[in-house]
Predicted model as a PDB file, atoms N, CA, C, CB and O in Angstrom, pLDDT in the B-factor column:
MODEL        1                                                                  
ATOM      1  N   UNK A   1      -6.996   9.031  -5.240  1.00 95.00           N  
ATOM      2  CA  UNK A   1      -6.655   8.276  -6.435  1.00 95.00           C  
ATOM      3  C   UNK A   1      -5.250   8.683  -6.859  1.00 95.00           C  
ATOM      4  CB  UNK A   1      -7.691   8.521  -7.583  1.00 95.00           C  
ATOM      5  O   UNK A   1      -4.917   9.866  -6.797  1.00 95.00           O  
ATOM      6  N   UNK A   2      -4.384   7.702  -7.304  1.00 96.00           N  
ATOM      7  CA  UNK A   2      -3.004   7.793  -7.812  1.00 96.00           C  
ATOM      8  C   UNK A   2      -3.002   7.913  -9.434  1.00 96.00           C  
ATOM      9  CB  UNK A   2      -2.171   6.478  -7.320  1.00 96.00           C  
ATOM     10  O   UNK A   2      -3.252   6.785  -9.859  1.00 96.00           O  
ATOM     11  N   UNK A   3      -2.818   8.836 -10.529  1.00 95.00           N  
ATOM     12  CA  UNK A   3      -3.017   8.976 -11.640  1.00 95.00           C  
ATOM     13  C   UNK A   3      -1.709   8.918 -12.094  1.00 95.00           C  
ATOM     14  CB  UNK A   3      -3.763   9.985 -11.926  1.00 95.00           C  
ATOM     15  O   UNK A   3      -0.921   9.578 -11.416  1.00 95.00           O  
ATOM     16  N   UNK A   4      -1.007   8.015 -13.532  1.00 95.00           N  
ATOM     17  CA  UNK A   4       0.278   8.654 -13.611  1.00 95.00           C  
ATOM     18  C   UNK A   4      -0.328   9.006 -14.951  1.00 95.00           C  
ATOM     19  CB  UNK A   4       1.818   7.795 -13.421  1.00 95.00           C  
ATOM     20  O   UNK A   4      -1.254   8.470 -15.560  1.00 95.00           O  
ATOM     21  N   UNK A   5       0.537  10.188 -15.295  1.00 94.00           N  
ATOM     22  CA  UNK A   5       0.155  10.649 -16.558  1.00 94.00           C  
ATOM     23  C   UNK A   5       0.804  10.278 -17.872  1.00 94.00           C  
ATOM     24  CB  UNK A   5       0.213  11.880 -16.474  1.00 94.00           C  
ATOM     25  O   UNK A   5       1.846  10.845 -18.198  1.00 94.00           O  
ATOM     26  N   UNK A   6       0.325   9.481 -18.543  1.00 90.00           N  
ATOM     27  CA  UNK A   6       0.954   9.081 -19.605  1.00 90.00           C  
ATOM     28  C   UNK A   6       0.798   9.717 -21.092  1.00 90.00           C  
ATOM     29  CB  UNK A   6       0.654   7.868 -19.601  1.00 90.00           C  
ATOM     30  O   UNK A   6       1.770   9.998 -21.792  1.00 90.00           O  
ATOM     31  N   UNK A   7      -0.577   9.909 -21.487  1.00 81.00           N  
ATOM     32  CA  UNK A   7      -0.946  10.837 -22.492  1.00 81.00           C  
ATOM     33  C   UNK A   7      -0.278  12.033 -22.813  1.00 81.00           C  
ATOM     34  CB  UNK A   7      -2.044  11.178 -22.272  1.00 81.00           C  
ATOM     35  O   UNK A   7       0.026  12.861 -21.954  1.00 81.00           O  
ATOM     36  N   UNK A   8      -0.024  12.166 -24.069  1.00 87.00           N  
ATOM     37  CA  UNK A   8       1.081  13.876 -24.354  1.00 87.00           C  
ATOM     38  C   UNK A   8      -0.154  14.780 -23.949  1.00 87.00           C  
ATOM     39  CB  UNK A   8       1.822  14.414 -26.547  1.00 87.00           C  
ATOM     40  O   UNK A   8      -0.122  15.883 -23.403  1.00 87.00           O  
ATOM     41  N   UNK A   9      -1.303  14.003 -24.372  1.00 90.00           N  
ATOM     42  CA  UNK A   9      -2.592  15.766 -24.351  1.00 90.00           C  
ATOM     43  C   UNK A   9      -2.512  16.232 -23.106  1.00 90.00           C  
ATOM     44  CB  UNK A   9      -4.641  15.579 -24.581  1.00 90.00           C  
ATOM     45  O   UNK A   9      -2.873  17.394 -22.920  1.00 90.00           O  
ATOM     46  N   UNK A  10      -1.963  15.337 -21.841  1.00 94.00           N  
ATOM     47  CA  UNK A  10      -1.805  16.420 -20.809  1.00 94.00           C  
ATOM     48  C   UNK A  10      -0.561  17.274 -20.445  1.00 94.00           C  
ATOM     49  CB  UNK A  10      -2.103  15.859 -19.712  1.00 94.00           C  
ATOM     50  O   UNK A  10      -0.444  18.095 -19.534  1.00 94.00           O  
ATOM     51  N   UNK A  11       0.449  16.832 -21.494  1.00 94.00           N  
ATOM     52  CA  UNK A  11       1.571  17.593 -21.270  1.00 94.00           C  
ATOM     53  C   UNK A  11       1.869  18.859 -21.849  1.00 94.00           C  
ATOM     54  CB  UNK A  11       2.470  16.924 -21.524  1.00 94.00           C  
ATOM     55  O   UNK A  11       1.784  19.116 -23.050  1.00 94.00           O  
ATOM     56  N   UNK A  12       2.390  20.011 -20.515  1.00 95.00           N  
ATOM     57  CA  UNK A  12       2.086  21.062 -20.992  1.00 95.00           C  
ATOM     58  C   UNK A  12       0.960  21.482 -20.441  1.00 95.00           C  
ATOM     59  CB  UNK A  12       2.068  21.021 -22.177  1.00 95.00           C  
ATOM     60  O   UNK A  12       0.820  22.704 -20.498  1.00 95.00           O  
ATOM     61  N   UNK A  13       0.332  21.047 -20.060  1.00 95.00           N  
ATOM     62  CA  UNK A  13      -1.566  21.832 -19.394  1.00 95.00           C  
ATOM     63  C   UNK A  13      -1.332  22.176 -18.515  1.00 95.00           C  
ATOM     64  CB  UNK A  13      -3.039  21.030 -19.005  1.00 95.00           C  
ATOM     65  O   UNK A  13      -0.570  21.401 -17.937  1.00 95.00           O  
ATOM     66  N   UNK A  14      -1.634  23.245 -17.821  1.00 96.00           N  
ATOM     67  CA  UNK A  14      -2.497  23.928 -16.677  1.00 96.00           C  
ATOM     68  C   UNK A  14      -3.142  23.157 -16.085  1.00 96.00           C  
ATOM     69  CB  UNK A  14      -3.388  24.864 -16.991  1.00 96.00           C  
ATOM     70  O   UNK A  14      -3.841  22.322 -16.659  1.00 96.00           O  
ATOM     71  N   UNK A  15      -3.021  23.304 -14.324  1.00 95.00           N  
ATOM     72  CA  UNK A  15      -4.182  22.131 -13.604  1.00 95.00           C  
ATOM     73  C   UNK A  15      -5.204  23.572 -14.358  1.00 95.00           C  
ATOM     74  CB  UNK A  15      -4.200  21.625 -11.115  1.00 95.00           C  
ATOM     75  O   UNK A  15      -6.073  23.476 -15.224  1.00 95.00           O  
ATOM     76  N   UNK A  16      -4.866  24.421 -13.882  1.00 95.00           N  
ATOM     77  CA  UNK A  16      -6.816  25.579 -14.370  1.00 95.00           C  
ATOM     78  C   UNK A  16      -7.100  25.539 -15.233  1.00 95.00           C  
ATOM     79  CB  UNK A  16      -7.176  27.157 -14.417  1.00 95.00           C  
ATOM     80  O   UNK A  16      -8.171  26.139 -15.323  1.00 95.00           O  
ATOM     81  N   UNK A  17      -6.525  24.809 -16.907  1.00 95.00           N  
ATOM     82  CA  UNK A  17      -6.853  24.223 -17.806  1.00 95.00           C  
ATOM     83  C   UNK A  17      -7.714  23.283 -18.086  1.00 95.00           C  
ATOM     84  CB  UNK A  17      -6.176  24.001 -18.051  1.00 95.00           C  
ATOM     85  O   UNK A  17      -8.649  23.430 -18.874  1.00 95.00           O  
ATOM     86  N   UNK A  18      -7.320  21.694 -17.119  1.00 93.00           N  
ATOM     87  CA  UNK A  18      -8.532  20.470 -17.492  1.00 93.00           C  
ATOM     88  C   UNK A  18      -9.504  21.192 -17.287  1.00 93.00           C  
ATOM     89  CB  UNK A  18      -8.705  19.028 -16.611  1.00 93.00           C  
ATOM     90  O   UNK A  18      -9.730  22.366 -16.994  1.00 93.00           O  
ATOM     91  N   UNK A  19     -10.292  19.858 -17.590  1.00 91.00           N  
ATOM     92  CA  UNK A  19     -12.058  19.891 -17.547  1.00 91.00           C  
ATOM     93  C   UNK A  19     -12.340  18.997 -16.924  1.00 91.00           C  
ATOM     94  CB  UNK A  19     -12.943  19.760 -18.787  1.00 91.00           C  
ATOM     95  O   UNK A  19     -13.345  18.451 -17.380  1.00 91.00           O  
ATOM     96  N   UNK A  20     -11.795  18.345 -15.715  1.00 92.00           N  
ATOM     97  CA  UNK A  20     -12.270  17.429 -15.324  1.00 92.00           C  
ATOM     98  C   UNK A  20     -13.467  17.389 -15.266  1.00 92.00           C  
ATOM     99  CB  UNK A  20     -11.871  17.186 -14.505  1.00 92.00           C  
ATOM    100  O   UNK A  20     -14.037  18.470 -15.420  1.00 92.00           O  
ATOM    101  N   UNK A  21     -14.329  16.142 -15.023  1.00 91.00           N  
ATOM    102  CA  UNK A  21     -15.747  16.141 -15.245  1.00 91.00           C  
ATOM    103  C   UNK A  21     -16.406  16.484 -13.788  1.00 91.00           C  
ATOM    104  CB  UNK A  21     -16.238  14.665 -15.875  1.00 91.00           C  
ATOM    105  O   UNK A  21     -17.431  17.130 -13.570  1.00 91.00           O  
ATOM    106  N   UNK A  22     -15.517  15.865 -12.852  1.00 95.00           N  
ATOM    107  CA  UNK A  22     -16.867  15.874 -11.309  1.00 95.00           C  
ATOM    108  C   UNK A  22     -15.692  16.528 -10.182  1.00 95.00           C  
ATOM    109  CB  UNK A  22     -17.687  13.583 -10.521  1.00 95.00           C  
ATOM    110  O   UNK A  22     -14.471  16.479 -10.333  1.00 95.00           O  
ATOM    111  N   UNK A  23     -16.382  17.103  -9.106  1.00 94.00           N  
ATOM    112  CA  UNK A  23     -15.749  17.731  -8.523  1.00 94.00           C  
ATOM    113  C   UNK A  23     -14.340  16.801  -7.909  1.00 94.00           C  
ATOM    114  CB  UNK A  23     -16.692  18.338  -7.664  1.00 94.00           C  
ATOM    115  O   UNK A  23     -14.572  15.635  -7.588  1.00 94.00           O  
ATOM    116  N   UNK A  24     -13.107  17.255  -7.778  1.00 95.00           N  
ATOM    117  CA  UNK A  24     -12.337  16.628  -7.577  1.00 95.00           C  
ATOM    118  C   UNK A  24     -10.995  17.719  -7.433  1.00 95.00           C  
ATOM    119  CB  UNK A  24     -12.445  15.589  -8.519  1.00 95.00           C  
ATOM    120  O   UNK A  24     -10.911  18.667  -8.214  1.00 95.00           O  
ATOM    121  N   UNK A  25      -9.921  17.479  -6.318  1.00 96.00           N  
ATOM    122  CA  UNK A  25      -8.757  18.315  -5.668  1.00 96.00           C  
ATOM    123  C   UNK A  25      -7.531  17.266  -6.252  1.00 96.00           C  
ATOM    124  CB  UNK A  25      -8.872  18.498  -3.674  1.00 96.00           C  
ATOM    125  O   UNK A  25      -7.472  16.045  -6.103  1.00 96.00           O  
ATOM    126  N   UNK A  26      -6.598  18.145  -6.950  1.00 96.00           N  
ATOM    127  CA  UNK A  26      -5.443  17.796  -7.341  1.00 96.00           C  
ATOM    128  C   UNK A  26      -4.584  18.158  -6.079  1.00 96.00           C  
ATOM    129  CB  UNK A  26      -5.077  18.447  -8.664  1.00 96.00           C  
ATOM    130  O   UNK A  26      -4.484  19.363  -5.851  1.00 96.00           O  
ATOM    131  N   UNK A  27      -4.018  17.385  -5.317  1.00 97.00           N  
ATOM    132  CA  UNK A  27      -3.168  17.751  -4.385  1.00 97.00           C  
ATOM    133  C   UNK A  27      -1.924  17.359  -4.057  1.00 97.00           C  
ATOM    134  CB  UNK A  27      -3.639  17.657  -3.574  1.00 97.00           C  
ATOM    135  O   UNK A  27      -1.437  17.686  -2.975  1.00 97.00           O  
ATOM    136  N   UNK A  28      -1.301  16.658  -4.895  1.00 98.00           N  
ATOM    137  CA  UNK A  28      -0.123  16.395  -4.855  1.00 98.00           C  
ATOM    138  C   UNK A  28       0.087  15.718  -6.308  1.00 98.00           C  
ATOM    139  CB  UNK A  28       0.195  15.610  -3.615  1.00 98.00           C  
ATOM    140  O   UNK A  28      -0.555  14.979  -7.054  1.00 98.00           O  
ATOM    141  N   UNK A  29       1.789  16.614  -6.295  1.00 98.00           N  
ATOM    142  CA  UNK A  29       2.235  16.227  -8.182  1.00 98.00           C  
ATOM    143  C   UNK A  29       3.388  15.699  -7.775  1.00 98.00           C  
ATOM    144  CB  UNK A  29       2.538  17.665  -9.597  1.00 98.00           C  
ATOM    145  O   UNK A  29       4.137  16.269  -6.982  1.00 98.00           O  
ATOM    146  N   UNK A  30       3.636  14.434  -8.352  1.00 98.00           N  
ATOM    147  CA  UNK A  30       5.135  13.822  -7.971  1.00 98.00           C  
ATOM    148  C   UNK A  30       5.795  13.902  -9.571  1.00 98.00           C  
ATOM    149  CB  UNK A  30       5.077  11.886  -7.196  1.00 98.00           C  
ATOM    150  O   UNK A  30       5.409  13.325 -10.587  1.00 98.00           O  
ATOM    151  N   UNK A  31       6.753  14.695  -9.404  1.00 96.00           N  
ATOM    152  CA  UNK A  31       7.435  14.382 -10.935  1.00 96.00           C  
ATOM    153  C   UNK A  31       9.155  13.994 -10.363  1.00 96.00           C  
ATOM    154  CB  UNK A  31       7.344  16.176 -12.273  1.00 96.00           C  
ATOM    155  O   UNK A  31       9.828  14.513  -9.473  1.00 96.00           O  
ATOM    156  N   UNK A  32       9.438  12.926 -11.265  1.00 94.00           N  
ATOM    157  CA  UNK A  32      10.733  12.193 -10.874  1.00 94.00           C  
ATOM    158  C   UNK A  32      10.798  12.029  -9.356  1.00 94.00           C  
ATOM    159  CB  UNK A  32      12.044  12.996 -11.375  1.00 94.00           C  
ATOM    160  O   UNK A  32      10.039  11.149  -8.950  1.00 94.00           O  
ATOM    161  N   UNK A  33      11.387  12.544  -8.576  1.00 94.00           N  
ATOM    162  CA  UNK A  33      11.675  12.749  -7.469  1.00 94.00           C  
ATOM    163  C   UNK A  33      11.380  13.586  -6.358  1.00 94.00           C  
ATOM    164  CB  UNK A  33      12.404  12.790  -7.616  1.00 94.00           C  
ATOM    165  O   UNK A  33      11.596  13.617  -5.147  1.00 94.00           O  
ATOM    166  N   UNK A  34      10.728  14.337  -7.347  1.00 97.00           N  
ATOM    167  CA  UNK A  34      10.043  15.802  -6.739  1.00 97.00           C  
ATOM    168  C   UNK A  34       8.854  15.670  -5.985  1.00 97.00           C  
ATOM    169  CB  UNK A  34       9.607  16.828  -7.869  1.00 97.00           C  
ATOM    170  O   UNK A  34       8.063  14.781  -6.299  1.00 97.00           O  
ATOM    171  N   UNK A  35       8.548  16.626  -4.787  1.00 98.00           N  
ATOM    172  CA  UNK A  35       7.005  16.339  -4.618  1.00 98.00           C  
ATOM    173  C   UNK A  35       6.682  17.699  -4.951  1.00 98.00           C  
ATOM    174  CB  UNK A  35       6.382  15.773  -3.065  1.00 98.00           C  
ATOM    175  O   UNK A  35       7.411  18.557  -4.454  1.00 98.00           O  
ATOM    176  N   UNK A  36       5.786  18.052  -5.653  1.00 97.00           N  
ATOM    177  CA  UNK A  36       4.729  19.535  -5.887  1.00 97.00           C  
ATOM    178  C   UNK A  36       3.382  19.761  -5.317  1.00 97.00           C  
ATOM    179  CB  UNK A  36       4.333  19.720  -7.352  1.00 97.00           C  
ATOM    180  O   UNK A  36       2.563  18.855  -5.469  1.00 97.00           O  
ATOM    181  N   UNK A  37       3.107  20.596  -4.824  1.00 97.00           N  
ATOM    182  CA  UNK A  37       1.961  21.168  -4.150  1.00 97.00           C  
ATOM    183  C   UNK A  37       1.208  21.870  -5.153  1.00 97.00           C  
ATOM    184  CB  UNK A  37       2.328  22.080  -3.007  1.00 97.00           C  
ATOM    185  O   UNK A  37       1.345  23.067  -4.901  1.00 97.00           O  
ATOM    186  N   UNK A  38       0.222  21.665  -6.524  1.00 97.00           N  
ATOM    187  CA  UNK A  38       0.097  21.759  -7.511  1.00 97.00           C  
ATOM    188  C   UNK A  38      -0.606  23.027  -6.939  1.00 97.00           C  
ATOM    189  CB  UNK A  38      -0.356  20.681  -8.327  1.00 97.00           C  
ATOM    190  O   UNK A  38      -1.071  22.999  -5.799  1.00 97.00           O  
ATOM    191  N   UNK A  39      -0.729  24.713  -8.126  1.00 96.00           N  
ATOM    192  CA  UNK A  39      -1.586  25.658  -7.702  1.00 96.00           C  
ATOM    193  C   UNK A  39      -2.402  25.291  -9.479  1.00 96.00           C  
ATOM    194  CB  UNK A  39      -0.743  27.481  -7.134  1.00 96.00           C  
ATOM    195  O   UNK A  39      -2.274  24.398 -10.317  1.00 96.00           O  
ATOM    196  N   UNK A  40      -3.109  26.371  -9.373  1.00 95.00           N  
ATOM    197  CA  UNK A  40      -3.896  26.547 -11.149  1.00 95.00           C  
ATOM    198  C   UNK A  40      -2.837  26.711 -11.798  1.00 95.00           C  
ATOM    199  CB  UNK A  40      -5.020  27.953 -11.624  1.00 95.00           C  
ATOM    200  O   UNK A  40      -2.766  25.928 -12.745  1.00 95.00           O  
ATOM    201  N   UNK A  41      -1.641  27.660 -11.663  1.00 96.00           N  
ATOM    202  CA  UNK A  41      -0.659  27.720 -12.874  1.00 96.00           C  
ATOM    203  C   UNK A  41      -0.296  26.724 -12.752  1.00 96.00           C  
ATOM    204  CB  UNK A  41       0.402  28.620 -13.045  1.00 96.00           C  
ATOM    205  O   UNK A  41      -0.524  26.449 -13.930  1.00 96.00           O  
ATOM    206  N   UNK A  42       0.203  25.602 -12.278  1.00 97.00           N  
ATOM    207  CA  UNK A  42       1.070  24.424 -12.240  1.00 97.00           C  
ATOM    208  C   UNK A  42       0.980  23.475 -13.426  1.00 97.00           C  
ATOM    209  CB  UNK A  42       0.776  23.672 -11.036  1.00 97.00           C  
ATOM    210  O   UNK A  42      -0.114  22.997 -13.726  1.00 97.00           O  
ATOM    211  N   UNK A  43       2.074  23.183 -14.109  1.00 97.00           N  
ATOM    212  CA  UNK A  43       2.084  22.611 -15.412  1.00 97.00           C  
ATOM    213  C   UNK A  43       2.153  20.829 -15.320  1.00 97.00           C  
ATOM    214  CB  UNK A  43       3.434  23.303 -16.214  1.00 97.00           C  
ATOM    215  O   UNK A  43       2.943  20.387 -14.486  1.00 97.00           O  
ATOM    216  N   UNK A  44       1.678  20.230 -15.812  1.00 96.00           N  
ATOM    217  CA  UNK A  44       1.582  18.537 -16.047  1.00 96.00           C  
ATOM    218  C   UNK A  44       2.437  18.024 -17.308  1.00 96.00           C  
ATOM    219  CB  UNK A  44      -0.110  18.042 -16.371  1.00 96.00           C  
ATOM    220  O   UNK A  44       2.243  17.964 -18.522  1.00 96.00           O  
ATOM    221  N   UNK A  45       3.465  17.688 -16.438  1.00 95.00           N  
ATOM    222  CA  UNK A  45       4.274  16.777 -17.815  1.00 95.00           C  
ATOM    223  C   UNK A  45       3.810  15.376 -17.771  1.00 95.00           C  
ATOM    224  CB  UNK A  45       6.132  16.666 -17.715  1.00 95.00           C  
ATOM    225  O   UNK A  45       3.027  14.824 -16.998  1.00 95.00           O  
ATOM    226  N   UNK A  46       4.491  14.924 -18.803  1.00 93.00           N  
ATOM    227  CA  UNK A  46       3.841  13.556 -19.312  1.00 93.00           C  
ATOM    228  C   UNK A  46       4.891  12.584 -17.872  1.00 93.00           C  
ATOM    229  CB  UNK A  46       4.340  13.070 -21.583  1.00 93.00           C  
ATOM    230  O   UNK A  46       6.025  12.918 -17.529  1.00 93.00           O  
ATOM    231  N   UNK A  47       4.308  11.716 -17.438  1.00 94.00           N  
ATOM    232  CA  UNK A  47       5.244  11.251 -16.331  1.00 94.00           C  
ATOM    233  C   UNK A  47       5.190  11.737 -15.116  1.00 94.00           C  
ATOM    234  CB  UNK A  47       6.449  11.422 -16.611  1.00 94.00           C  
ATOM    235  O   UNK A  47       6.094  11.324 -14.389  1.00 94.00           O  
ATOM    236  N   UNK A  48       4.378  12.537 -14.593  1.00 96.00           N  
ATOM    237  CA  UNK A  48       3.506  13.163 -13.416  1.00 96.00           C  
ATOM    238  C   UNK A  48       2.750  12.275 -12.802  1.00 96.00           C  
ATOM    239  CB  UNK A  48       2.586  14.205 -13.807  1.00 96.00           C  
ATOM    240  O   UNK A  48       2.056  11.440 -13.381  1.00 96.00           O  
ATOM    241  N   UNK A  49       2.831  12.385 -11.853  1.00 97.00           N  
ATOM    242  CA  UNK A  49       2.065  11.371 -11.502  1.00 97.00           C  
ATOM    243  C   UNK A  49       0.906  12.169 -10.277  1.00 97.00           C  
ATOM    244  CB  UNK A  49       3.145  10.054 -10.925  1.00 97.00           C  
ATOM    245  O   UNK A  49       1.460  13.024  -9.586  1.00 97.00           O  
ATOM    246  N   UNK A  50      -0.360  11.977 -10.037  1.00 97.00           N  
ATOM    247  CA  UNK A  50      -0.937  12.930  -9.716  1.00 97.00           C  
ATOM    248  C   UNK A  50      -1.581  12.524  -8.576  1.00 97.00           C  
ATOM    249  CB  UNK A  50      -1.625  13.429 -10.644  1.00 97.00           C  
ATOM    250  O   UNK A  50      -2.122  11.450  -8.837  1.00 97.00           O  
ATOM    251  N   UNK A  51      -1.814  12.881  -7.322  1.00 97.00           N  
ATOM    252  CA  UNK A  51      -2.626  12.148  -6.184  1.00 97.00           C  
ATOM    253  C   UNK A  51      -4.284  13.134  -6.034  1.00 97.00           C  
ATOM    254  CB  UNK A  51      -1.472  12.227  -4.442  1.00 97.00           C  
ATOM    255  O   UNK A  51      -4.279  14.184  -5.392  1.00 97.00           O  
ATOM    256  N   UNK A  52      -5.013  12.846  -6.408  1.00 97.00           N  
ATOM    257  CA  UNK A  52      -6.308  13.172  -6.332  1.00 97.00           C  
ATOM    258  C   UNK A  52      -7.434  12.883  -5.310  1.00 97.00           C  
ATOM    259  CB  UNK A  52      -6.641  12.791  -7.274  1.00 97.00           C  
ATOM    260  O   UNK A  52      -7.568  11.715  -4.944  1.00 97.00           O  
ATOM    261  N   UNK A  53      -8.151  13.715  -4.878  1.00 97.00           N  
ATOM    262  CA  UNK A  53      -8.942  13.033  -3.923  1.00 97.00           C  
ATOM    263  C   UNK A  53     -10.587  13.752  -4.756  1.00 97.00           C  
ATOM    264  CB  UNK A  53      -8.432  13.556  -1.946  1.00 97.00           C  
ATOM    265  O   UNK A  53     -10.792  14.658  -5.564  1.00 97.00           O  
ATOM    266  N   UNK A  54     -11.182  13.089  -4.260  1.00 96.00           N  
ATOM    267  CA  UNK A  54     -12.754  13.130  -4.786  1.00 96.00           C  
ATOM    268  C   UNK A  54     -13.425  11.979  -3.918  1.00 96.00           C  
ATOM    269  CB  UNK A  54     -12.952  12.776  -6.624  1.00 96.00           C  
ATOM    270  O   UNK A  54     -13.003  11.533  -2.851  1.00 96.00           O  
ATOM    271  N   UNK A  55     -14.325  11.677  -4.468  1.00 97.00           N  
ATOM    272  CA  UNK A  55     -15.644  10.922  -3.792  1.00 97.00           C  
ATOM    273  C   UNK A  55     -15.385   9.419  -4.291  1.00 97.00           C  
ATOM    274  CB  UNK A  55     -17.346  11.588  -4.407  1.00 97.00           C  
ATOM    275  O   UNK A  55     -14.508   9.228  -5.133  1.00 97.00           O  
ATOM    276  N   UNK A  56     -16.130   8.364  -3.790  1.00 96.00           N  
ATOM    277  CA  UNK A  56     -15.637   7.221  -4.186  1.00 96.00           C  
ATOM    278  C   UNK A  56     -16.636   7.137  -5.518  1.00 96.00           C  
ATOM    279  CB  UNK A  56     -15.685   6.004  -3.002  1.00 96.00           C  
ATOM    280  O   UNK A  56     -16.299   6.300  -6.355  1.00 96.00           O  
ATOM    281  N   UNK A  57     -17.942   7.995  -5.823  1.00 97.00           N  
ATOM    282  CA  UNK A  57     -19.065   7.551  -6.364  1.00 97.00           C  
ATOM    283  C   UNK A  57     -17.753   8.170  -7.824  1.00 97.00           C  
ATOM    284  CB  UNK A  57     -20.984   8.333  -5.816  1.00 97.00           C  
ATOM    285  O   UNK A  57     -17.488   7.462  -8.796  1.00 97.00           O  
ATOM    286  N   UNK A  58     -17.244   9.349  -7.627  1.00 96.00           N  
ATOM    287  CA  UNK A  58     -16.680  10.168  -9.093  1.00 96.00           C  
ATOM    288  C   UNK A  58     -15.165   9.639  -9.096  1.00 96.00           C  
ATOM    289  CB  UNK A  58     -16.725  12.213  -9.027  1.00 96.00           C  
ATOM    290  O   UNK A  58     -14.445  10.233  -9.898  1.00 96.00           O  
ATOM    291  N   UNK A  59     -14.704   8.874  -8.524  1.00 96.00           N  
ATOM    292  CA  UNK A  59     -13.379   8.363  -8.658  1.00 96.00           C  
ATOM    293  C   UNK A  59     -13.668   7.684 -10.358  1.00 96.00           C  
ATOM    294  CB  UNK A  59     -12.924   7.104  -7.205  1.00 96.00           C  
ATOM    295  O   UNK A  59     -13.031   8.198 -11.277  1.00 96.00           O  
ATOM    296  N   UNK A  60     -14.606   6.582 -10.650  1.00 96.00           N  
ATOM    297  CA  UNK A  60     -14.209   5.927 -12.388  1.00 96.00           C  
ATOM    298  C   UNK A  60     -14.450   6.804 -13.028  1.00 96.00           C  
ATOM    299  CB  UNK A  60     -14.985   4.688 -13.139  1.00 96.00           C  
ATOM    300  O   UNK A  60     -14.308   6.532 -14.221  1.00 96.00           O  
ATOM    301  N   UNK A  61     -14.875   8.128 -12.777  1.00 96.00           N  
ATOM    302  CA  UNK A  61     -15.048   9.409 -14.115  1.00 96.00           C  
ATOM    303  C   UNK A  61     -13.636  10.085 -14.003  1.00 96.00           C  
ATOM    304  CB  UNK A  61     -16.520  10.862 -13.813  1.00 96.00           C  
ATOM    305  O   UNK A  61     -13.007  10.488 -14.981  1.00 96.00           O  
ATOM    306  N   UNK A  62     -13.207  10.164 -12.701  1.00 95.00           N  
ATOM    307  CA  UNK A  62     -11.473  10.643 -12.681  1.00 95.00           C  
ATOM    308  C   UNK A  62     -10.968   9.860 -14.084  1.00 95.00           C  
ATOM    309  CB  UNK A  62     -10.380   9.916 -10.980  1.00 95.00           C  
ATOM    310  O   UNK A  62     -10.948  10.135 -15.284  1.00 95.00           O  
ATOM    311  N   UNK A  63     -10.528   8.607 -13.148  1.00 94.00           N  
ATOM    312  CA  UNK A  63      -9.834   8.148 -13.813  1.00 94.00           C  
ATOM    313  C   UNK A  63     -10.222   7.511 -15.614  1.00 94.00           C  
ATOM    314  CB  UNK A  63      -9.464   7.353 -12.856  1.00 94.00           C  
ATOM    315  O   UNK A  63      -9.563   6.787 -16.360  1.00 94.00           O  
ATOM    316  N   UNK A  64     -11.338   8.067 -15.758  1.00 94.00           N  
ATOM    317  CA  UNK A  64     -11.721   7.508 -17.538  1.00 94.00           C  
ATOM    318  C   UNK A  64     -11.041   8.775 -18.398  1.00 94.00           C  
ATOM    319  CB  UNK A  64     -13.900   7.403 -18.022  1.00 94.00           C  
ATOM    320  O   UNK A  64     -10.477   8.845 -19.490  1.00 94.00           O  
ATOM    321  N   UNK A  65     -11.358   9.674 -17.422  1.00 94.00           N  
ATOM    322  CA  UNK A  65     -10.567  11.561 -17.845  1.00 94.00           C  
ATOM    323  C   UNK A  65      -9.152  11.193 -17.872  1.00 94.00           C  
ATOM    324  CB  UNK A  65     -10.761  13.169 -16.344  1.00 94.00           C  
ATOM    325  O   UNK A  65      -8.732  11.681 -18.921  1.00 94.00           O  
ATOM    326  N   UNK A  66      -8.313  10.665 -17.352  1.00 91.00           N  
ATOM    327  CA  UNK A  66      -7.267  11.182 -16.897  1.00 91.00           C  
ATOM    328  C   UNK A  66      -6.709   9.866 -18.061  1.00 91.00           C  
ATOM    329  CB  UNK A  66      -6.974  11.330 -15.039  1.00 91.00           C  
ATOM    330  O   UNK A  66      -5.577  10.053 -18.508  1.00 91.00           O  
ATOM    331  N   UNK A  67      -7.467   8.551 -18.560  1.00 86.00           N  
ATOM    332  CA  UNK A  67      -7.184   7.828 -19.268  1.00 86.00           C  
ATOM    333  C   UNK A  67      -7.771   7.643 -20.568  1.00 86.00           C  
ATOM    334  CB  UNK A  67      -7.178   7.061 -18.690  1.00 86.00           C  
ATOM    335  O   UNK A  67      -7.737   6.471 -20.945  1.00 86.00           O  
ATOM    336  N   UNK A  68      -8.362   8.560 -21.457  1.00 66.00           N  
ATOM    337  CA  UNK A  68      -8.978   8.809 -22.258  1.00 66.00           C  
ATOM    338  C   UNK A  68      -7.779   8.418 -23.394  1.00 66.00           C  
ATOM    339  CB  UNK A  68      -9.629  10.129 -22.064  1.00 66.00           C  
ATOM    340  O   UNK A  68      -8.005   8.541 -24.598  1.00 66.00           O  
TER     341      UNK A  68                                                      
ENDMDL                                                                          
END                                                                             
């Protein structure tokens, strides 16, 4: 799943911060131009854009989290 982050509540967070709801791997952070290999310290600015992988059944709970 491709997430861009628009919400301030994720800016500033820790991936070891969320709560995502269902099991799911943050594995790539694109900010501007950049590509990031996100660890737990890795910070989420607003404009991140996030590549996620999970299951197809927990992909609409990703993305209801990530669009709340």
């Amino acid at each position: 799943i491709e997430i861009g982050i628009k919400d301030s509540k994720f800016d500033n967070k820790k991936i070891m911060d969320l709560h995502v709801p269902v099991k799911a791997i943050i594995s790539i952070m694109q900010r501007r131009n950049k590509i990031i290999i996100p660890k737990g310290d890795t910070v989420i600015k607003t404009n991140d854009t996030l590549i996620i992988f999970t299951t197809t059944e927990n992909a609409p709970m990703i993305k209801a989290y990530f669009m709340e």
